[in-house]
Residue frames as qw, qx, qy, qz and C-alpha x, y, z in Angstrom:
[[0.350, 0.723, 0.596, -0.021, 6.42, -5.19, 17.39],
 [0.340, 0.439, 0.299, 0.776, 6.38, -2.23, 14.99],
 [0.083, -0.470, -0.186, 0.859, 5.97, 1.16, 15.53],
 [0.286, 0.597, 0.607, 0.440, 2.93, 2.66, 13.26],
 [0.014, -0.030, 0.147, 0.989, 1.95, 6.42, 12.47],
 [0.182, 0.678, 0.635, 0.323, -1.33, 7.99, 11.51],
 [0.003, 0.031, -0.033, -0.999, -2.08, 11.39, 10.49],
 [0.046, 0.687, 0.723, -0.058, -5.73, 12.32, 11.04],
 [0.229, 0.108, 0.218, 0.942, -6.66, 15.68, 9.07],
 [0.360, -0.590, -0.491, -0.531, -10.49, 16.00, 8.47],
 [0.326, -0.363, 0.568, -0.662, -12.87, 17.00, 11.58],
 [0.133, 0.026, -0.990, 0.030, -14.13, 14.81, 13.07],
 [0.269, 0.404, 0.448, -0.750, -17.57, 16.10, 13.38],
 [0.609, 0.506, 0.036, -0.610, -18.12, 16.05, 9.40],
 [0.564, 0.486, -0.628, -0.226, -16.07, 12.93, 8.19],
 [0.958, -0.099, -0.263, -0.051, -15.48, 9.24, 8.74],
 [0.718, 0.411, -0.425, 0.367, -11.97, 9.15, 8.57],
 [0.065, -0.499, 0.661, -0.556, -11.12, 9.85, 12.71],
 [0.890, -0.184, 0.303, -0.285, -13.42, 6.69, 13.48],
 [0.874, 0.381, -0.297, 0.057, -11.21, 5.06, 10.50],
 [0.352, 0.606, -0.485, 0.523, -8.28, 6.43, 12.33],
 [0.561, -0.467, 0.399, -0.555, -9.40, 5.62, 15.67],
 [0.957, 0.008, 0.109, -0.269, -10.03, 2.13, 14.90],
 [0.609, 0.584, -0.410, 0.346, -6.69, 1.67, 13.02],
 [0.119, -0.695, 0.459, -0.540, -5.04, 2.79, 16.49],
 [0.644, -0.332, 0.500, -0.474, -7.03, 0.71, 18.82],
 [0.989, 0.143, 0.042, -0.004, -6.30, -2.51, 16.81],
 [0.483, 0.556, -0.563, 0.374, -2.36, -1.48, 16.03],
 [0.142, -0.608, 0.598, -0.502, -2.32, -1.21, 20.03],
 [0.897, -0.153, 0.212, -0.356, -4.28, -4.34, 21.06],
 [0.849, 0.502, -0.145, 0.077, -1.94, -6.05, 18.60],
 [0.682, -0.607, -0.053, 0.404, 1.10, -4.49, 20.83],
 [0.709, 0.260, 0.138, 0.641, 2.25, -2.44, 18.55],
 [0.231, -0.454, -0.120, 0.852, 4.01, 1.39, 19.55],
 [0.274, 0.499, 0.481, 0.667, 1.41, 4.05, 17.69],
 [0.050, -0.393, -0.001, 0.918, 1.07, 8.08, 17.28],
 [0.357, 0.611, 0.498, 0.501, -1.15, 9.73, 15.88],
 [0.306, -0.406, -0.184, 0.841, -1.00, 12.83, 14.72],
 [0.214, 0.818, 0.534, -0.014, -4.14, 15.25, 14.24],
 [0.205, -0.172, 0.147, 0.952, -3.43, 18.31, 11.81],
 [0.155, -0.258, -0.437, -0.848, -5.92, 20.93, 10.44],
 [0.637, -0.313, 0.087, -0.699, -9.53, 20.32, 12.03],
 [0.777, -0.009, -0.630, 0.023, -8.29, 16.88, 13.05],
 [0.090, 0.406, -0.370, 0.831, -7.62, 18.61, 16.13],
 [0.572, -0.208, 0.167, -0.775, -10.76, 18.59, 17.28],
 [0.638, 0.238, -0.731, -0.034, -9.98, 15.07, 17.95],
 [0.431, -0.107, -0.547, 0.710, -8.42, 15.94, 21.00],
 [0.046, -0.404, 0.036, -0.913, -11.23, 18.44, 22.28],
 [0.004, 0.176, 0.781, -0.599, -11.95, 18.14, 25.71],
 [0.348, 0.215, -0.007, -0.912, -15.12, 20.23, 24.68],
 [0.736, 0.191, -0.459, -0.460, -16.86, 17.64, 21.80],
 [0.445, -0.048, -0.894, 0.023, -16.37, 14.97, 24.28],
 [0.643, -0.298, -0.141, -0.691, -19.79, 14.65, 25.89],
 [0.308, -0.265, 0.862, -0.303, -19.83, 12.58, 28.85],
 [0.459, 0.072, 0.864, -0.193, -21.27, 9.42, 28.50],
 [0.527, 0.670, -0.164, -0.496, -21.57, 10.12, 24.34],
 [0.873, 0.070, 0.460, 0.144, -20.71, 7.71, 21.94],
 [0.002, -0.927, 0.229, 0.297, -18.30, 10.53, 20.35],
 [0.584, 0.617, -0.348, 0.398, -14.88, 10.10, 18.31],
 [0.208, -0.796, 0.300, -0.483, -13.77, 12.40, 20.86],
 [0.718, -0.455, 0.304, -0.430, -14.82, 10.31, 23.58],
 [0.963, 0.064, 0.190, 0.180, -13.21, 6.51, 22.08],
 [0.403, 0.676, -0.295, 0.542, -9.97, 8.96, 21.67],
 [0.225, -0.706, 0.460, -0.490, -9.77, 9.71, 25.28],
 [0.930, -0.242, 0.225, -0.163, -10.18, 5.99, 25.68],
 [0.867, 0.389, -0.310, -0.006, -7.15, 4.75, 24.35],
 [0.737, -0.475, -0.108, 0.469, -4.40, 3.13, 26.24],
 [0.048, -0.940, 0.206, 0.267, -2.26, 5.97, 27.39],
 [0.522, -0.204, 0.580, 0.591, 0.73, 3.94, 25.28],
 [0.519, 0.558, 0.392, 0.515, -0.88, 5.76, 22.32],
 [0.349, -0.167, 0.053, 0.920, 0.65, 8.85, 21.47],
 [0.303, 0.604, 0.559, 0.481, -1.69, 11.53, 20.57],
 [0.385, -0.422, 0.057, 0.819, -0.30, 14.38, 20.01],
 [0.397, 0.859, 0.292, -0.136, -1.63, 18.09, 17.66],
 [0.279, 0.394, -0.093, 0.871, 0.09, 20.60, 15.39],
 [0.182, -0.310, -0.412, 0.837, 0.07, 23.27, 17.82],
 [0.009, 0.068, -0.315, -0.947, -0.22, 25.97, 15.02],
 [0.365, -0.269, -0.587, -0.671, -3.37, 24.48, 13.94],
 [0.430, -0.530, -0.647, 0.339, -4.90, 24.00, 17.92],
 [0.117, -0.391, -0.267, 0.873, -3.73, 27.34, 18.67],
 [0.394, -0.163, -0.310, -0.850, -6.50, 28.81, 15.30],
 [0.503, -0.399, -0.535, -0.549, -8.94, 27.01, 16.47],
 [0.470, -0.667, 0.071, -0.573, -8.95, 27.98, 20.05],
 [0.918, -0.314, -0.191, 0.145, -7.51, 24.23, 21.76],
 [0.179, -0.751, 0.518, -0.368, -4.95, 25.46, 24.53],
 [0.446, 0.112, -0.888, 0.010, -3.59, 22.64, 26.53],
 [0.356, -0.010, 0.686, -0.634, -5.91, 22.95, 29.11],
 [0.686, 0.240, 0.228, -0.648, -8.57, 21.92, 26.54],
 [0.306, 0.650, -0.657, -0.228, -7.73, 18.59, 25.73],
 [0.858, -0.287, -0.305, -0.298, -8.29, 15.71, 26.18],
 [0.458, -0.831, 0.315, -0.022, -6.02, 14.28, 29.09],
 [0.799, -0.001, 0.427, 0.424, -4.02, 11.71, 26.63],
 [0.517, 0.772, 0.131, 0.345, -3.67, 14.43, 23.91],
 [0.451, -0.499, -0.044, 0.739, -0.78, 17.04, 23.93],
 [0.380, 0.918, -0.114, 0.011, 0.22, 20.32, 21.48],
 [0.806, -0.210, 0.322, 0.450, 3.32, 19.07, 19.66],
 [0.059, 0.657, -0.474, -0.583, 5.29, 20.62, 16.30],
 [0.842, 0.498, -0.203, -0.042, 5.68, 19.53, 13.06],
 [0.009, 0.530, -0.807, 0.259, 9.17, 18.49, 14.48],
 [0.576, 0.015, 0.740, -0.346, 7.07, 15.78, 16.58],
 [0.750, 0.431, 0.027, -0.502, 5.74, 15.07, 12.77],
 [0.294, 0.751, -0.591, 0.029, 9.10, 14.73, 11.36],
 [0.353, -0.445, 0.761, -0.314, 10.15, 12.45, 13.81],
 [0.772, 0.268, 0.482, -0.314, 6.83, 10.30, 13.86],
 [0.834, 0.535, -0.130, -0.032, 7.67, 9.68, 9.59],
 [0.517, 0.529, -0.673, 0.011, 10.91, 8.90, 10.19],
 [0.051, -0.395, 0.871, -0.288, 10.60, 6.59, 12.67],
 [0.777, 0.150, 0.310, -0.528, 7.48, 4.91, 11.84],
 [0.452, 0.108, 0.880, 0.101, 7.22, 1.15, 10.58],
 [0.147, 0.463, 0.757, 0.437, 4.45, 2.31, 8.88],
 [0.083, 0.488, 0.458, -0.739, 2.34, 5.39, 8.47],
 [0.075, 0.609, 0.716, 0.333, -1.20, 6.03, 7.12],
 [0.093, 0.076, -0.052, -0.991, -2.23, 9.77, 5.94],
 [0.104, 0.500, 0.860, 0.003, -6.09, 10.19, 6.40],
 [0.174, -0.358, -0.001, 0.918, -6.96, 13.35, 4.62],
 [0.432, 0.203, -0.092, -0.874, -9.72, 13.39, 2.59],
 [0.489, 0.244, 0.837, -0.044, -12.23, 11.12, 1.56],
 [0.458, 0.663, -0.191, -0.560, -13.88, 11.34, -1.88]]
């Protein structure tokens, strides 16, 4: 199987696009295929241990559900402004580099940029 990307930018508190991106994931992986995403800007808050509300019908929360074969991984830079340390994470998420970005586009089958809607 392929190997897919996704950038998730927006938060996920005022936009669609991490359910779009969420959904994308959880069908690439059902499907068997090897996928990362990676959350820049307030896409972060993706991965925030915080905004997931037990037993909530969150983003957040259908993020921390995914099989651990998805990759999901932050800019640091942008975790470390808005306060997400790795303790505050979700337990699949990590704080990666744009290096881990790099990578992810050049070794991706395919990869979808969700950044703004409009």
């Amino acid at each position: 199987m392929g190997t897919l990307g996704i950038l998730v930018f927006p938060s996920p508190i005022q936009h669609r696009l991490p359910a779009i991106g969420l959904g994308l994931a959880q069908s690439a992986a059902q499907m068997g295929h090897q996928v990362t995403v990676f959350f820049l800007g307030d896409g972060v808050y993706c991965t925030s241990r915080a905004l997931q509300a037990a037993g909530s019908d969150s983003v957040v929360t259908h993020y921390a559900q995914l099989p651990r074969s998805v990759a999901l991984i932050n800019c640091s830079t942008c975790a470390r402004f808005r306060g997400l340390a790795d303790g505050d994470l979700i337990p699949n998420a990590r704080n990666g580099t744009l290096e881990d970005l790099a990578d992810l586009l050049a070794g991706a089958d395919r990869f979808i940029a969700l950044t703004q809607e409009g």
